[in-house]
MIBA-395831 format. One line per field, with one value per residue (C-alpha): residue number from 1; x, y, z negated. Coordinates in Angstrom, 2 decimals. Layout:
REM residues N
k NUM	...
east X	...
north Y	...
up Z	...
END
This chain:
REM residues 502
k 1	2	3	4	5	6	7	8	9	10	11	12	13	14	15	16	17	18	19	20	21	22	23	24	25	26	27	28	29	30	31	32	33	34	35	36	37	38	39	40	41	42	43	44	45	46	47	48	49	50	51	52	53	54	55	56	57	58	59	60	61	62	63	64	65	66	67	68	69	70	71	72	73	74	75	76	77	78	79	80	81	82	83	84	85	86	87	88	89	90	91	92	93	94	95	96	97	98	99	100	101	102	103	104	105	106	107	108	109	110	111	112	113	114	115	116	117	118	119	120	121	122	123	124	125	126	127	128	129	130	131	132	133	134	135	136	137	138	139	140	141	142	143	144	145	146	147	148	149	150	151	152	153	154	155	156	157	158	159	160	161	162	163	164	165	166	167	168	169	170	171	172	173	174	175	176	177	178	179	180	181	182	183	184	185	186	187	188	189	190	191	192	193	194	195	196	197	198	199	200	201	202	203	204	205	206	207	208	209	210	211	212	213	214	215	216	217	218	219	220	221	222	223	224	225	226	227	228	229	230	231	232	233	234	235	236	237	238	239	240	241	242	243	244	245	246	247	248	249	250	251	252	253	254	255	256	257	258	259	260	261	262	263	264	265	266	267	268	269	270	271	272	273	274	275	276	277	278	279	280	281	282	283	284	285	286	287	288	289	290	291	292	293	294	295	296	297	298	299	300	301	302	303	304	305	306	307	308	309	310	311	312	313	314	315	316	317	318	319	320	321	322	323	324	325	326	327	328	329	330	331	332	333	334	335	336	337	338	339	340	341	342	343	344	345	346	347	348	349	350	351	352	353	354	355	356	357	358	359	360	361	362	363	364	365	366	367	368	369	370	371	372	373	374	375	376	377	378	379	380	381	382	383	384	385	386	387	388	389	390	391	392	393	394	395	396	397	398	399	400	401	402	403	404	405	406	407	408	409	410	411	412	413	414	415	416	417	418	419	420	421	422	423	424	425	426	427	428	429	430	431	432	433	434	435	436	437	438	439	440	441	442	443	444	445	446	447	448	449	450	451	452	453	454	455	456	457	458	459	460	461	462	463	464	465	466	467	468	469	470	471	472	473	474	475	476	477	478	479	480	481	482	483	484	485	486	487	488	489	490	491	492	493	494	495	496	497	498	499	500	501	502
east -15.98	-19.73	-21.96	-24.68	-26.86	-25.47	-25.86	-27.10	-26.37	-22.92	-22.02	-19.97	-19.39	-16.84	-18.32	-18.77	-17.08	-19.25	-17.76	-19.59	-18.44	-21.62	-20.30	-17.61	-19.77	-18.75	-21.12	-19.85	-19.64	-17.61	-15.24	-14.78	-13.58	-11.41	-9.92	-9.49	-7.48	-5.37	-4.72	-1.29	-2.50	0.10	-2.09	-3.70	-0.12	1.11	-1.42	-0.80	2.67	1.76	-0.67	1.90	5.03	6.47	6.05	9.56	10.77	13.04	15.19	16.30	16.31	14.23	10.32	7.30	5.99	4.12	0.86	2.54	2.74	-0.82	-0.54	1.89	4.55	2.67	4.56	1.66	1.67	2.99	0.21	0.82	4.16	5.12	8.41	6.18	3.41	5.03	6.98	3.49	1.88	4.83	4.92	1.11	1.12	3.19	5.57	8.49	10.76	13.18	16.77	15.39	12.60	9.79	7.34	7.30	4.73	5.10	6.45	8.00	8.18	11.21	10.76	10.40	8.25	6.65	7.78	5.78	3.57	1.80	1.52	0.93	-2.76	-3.58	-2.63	-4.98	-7.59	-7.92	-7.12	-10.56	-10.55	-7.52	-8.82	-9.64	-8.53	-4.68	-5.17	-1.57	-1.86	1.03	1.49	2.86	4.43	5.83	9.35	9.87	11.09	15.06	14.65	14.41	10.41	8.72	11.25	11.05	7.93	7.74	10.65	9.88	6.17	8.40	10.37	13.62	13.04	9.56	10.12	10.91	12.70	11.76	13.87	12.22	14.29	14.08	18.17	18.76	20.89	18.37	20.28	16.74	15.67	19.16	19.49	16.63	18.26	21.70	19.58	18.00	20.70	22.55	19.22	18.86	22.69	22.50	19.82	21.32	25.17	24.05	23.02	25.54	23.37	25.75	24.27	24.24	22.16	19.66	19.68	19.05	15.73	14.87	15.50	13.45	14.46	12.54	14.37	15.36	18.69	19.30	23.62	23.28	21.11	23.02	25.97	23.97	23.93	20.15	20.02	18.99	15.80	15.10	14.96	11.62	13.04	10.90	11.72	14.18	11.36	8.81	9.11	8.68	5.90	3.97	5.06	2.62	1.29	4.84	6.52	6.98	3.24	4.44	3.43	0.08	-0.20	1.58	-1.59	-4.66	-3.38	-2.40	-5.88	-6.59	-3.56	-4.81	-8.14	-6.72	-4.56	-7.26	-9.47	-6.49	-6.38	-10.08	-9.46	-6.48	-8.32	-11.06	-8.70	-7.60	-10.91	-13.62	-14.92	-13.83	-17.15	-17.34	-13.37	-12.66	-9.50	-9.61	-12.48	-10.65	-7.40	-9.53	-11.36	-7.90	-6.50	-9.29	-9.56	-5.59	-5.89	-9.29	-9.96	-6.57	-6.86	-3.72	-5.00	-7.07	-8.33	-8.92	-11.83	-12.40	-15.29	-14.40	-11.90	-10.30	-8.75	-7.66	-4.08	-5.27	-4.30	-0.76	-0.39	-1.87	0.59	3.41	1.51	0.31	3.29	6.05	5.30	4.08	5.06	7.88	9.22	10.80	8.93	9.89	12.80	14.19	13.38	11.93	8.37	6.53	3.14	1.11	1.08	0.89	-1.25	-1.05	-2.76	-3.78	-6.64	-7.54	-10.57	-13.57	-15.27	-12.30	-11.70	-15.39	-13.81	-11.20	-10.02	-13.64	-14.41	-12.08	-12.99	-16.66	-15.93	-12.16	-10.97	-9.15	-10.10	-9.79	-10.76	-11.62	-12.34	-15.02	-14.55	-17.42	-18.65	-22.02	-22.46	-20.48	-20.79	-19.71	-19.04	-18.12	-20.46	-23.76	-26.88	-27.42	-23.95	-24.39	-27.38	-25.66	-22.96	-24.69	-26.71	-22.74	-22.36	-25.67	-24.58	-21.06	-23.08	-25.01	-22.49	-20.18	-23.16	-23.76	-20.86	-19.68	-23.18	-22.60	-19.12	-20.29	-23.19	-22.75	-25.76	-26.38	-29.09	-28.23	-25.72	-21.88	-21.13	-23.63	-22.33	-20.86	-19.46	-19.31	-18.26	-15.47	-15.64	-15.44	-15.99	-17.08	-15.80	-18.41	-18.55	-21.17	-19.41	-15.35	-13.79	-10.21	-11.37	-12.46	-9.65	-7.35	-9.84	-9.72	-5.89	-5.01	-7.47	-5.46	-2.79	-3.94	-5.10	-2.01	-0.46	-2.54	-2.23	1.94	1.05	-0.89	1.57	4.28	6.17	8.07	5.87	8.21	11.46	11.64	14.92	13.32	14.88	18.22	20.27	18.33	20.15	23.60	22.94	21.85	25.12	27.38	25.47	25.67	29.81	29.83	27.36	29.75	33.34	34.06	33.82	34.71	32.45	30.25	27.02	24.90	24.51	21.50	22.13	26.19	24.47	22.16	25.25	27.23	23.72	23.52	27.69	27.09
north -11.95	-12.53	-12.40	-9.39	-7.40	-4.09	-0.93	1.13	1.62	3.05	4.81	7.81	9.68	11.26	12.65	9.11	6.97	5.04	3.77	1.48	-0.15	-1.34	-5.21	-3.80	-4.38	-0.86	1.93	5.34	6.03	2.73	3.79	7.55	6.11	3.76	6.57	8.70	5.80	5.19	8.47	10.30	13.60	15.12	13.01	16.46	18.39	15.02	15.04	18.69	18.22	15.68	17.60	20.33	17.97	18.66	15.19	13.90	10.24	10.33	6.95	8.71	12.41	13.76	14.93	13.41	15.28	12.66	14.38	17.38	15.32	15.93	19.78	22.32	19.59	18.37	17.14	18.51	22.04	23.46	21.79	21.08	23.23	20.28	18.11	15.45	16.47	17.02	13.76	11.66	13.99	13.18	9.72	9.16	11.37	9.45	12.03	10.62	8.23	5.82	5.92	3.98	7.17	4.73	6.16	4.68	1.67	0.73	1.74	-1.53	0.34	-1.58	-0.97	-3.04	-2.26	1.35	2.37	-0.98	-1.78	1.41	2.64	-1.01	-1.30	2.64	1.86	-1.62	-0.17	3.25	2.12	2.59	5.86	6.50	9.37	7.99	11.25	9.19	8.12	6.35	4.09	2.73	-0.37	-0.35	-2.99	-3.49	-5.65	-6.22	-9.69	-9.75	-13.75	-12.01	-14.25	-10.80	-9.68	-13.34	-12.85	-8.66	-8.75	-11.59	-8.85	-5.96	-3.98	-2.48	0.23	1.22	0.64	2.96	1.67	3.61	3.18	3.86	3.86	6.08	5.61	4.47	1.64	-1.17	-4.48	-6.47	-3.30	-2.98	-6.76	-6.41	-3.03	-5.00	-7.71	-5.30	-3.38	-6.79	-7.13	-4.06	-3.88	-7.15	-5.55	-2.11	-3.29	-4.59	-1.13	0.87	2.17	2.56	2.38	5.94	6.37	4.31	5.39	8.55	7.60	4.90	5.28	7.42	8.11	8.68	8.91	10.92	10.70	12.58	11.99	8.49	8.66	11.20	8.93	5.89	7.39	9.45	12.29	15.43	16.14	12.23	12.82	13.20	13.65	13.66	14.01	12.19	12.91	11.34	7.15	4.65	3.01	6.71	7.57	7.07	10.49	11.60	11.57	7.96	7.59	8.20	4.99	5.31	9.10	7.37	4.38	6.80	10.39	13.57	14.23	11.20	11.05	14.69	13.53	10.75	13.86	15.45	12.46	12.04	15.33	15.10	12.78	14.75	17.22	15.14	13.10	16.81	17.87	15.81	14.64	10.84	9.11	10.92	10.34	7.28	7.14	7.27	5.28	2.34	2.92	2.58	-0.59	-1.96	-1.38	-2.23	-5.81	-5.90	-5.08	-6.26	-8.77	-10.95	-10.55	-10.99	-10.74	-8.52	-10.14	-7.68	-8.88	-6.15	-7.32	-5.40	-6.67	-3.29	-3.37	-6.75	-5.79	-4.13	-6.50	-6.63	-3.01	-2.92	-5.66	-3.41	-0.16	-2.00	-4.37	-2.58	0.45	-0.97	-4.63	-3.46	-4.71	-1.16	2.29	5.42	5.94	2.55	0.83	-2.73	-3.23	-6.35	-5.76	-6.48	-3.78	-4.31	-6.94	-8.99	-8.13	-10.44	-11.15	-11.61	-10.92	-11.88	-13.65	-15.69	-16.28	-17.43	-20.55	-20.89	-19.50	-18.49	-22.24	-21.44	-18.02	-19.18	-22.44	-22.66	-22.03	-18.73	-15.40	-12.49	-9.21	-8.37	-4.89	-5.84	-3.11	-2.59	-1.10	-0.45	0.60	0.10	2.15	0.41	2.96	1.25	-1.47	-1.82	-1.13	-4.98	-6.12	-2.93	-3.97	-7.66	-6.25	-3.97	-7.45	-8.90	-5.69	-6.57	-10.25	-9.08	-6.31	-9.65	-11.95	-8.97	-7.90	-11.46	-13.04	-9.62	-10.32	-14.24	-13.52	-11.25	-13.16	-16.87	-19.07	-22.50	-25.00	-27.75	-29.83	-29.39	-29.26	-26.15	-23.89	-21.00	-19.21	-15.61	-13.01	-11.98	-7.71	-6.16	-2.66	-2.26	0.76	1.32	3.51	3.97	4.34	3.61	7.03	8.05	10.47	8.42	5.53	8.24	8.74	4.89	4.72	7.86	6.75	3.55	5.51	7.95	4.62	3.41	6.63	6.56	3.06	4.11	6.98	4.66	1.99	4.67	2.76	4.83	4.04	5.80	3.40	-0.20	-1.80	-4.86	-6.39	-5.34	-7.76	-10.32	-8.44	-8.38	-12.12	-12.51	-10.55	-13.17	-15.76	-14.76	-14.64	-17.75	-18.93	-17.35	-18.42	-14.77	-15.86	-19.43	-18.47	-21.46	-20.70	-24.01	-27.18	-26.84	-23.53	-24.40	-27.84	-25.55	-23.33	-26.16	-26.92	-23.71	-23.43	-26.59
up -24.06	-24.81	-21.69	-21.89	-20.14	-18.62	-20.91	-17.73	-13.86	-14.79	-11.41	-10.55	-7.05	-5.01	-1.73	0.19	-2.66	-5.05	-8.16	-9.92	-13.39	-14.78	-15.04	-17.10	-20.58	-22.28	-22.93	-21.91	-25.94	-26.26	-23.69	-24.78	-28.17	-26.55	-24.83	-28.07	-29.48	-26.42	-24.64	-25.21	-26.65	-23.68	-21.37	-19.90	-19.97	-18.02	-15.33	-14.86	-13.96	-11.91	-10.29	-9.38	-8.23	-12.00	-13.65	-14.65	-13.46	-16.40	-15.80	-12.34	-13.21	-10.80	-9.98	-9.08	-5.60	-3.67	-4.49	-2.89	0.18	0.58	0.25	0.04	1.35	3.84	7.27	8.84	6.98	10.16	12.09	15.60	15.38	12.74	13.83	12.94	14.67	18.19	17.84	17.34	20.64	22.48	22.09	22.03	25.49	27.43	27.70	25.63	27.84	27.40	28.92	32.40	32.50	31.87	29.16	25.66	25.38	22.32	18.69	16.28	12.79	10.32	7.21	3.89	0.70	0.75	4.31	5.44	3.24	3.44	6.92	7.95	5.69	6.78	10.95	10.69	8.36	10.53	14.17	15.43	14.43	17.12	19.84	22.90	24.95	24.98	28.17	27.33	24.97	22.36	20.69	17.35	15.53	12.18	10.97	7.17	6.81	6.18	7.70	10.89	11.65	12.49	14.92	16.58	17.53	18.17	20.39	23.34	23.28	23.83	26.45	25.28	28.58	26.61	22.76	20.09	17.21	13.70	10.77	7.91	4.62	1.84	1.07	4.76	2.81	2.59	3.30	4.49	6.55	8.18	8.77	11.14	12.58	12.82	15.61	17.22	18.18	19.57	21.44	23.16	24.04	25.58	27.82	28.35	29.09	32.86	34.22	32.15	29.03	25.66	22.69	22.45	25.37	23.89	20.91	21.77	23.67	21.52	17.74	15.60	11.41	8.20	5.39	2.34	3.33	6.35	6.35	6.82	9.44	10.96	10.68	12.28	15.34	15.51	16.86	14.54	16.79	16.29	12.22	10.01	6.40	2.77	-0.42	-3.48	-5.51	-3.75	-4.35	-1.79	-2.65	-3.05	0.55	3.00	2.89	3.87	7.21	6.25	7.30	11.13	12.85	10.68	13.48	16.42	16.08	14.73	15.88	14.18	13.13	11.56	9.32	8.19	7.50	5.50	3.57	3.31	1.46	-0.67	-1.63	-2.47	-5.11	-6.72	-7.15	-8.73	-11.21	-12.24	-13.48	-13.74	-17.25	-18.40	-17.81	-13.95	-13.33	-10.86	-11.81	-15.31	-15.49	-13.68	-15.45	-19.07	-18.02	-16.75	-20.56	-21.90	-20.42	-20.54	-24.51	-25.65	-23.96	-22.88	-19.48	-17.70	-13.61	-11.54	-8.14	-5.72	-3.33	-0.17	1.59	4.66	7.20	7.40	3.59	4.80	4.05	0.53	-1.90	-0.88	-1.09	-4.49	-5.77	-5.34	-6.12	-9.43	-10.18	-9.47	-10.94	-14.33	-14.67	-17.06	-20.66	-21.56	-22.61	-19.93	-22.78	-22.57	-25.95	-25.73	-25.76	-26.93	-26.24	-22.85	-19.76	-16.01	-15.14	-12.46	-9.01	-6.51	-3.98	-0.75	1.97	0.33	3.08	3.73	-0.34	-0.74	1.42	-0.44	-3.74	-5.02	-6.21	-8.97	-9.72	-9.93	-12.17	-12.51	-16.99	-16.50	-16.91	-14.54	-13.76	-10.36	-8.03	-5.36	-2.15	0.18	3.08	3.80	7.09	10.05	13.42	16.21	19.24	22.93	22.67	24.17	21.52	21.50	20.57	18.04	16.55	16.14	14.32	11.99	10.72	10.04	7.93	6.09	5.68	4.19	2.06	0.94	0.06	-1.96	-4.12	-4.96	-5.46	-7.47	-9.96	-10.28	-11.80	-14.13	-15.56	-14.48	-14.35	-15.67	-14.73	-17.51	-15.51	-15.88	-12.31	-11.38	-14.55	-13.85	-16.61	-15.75	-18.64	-15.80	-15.05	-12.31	-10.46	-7.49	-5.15	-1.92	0.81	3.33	6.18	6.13	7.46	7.35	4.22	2.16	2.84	1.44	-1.41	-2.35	-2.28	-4.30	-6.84	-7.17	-7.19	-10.24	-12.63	-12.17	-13.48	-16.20	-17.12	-17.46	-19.70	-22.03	-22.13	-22.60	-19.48	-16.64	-13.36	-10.53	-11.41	-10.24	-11.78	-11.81	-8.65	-8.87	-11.04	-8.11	-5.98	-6.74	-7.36	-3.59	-2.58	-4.42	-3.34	0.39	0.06	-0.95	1.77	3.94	2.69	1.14	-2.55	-4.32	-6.80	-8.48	-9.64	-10.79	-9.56	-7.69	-6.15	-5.45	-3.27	-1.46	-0.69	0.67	3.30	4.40	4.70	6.81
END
């Protein structure tokens, strides 16, 4: 890609969002064409449905809804009447207890993929937005890892007497979310059996459900009352907005996780109607292809220059990758030509320390998105310590403007070991001041250029059968690990077998 001066300030706006995609290279004109030659001409029909819970996830026979999620599904569409709502008051209150009548302290959320992944960026990323009229405060927690590390260190932190345990599962059948729900329950019966608790006491106090699958958890043991259900037709890795997003309400409150509805709502609303060149998320999905397609570009970094989108890039990678990292059109015929890239990244202060050497003067090409935050309140402090922080904003402000202009344009002073060779482009998405509105905002826009991205490349974005021949694989492998199968594999794996057998 030759290195050039921008065309223009290229910026668009959604109430606080700034998108800017000026170090892109492309003129508006150049991108409208590029648009006109890679659009489906159903592209408008498609985001309809989408728009309206409609959109078909072919592979799996069923709708698209999570947009809904936001709306006219909303857990919160019966407001503080809401299941949902009353269960996050109650235990954010105080008022829920445990089967000992001490009040719930704190909240460990197990989960794996979308029913972590999500709510775990939103609860960081919004936490200081919490209400500080709770004068009871709860902890939460979240357990992912089927090697059982997270629960080694949430559970010595932890009371069983004051902990609620939420399951969160879309099919309530996930072998590395139950493997974490198969310990805990040894641990808290190994606490309860002295003073004459059964499990069914405790779960009764103690274990909440979210799932779209309300038999098995039925069967499990939780109580009906104890159930927050959502939709087949809204996929796991789309499900935050849904009663999924409860330990994002039990951390923030109920009116945070509306606010953050009601920023993601904002931006459907936006995708649905504004023209390409003032779309964020067509704008982003078109600069993605175009890099993808044009230019060979096989990675985007994403860089947040705010700790509170510290958890970002791992939320994108399955957003992104999961939905579109695919060899196979929505229809099922193989495909030879490039689509999802890969998506990767880290905090930018931290990566300026680390990876950025090679991003500056390392061979390969990348795309990046730079995220930034201009201003940052800073309520409970004194107006010095204030003051002290705003000038770390300004520093971070600094640092992400400059670092996001060096790898667009490089610089050279003559000597080999101070080139940097730019021609890498990147967007920029700002805000002035990080609110739970305009978090929502960000993340449905991601959400959107990924859709659109699928459309282009004709791929199916709401199925992930990517993992499962892994899988089964992992299920052989683990009878033989435990003497249920004779079954040989290779060399290498059968000698690892015989180590862990040992």
């Amino acid at each position: 890609m030759p290195r050039k001066e921008p065309v223009a300030l290229l910026q668009t706006k959604l109430n606080e969002l700034i998108f800017d995609w000026s170090y892109q290279f492309l003129t508006p004109a150049e991108l409208e064409a590029f648009a006109a030659k890679r659009l489906p001409a159903s592209f408008n029909a498609q985001r309809d449905a989408l728009m309206c819970g409609k959109f078909q996830n072919v592979s799996e026979n069923r709708e698209v809804s999570h947009v809904l999620s936001r709306g006219e599904r909303s857990v919160l569409r019966q407001g503080s009447d809401s299941r949902f709502a009353q269960l996050v008051r109650k235990l954010r209150s105080g008022n829920w207890l445990g089967a000992t009548g001490k009040p719930i302290t704190d909240i460990v959320n197990i989960g794996v993929g979308g029913s972590d992944l999500g709510p775990l960026m939103t609860s960081f990323a919004l936490k200081e937005f919490a209400s500080d009229i709770q004068k009871h405060s709860v902890n939460t927690h979240f357990v992912s890892s089927m090697d059982g590390g997270q629960l080694y260190a949430v559970l010595p932190i932890v009371n069983p007497e004051t902990t609620v345990f939420v399951v969160a599962s879309k099919s309530f059948g996930t072998l590395d979310t139950f493997a974490n729900v198969n310990t805990v329950k040894v641990w808290v019966n190994e606490h309860f059996a002295p003073i004459n608790k059964t499990e069914v006491d405790w779960f009764e106090h103690h274990v909440l459900g979210i799932s779209a699958n309300p038999k098995r958890m039925t069967e499990m043991g939780i109580p009906p009352a104890h159930q927050l259900t959502f939709d087949q037709s809204v996929g796991g890795r789309f499900s935050m907005w849904s009663a999924i997003g409860l330990a994002i309400a039990t951390t923030c409150g109920v009116r945070v996780f509306e606010r953050l509805l009601e920023g993601a709502q904002a931006m459907d609303k936006h995708f649905a109607s504004a023209p390409l060149t003032e779309n964020i998320p067509m704008l982003m999905a078109l600069c993605g292809v175009y890099n993808r397609e044009e230019r060979g570009i096989n990675n985007v970094a994403i860089l947040p220059y705010d700790g509170r989108f510290r958890h970002l890039p791992s939320y994108l990678q399955q957003l992104d990758m999961e939905s579109n990292g695919k060899q196979c059109t929505a229809t099922g015929e193989a495909i030879k030509y490039p689509t999802g890239p890969l998506i990767w990244g880290g905090f930018g202060p931290n990566g300026q320390h680390a990876f950025f050497q090679h991003l500056h003067q390392g061979y390969d090409s990348f795309a990046a998105d730079f995220i930034m935050v201009l201003k940052r309140k800073a309520p409970g402090f004194s107006p010095m310590v204030q003051e002290s922080l705003a000038d770390q904003q300004e520093l971070s402000v600094a640092n992400c403007l400059a670092h996001r202009k060096l790898m667009a344009y490089g610089s050279e002073d003559g000597s080999a070991r101070n080139f940097y060779p730019g021609n890498h482009p990147n967007n920029l998405l700002a805000v002035e001041e990080l609110t739970p509105e305009s978090f929502g905002a960000i993340i449905a826009a991601y959400e959107h250029k990924v859709f659109t991205q699928g459309l282009i490349w004709g791929l199916n974005s709401f199925d992930q059968p990517g993992v499962e021949l892994g899988k089964k694989i992992a299920e052989n492998t683990l009878a033989a690990i435990q003497g249920n199968s004779s079954e040989s594999f290779d060399p290498s794996t059968d000698r690892f077998i015989t180590l862990a057998k040992s």
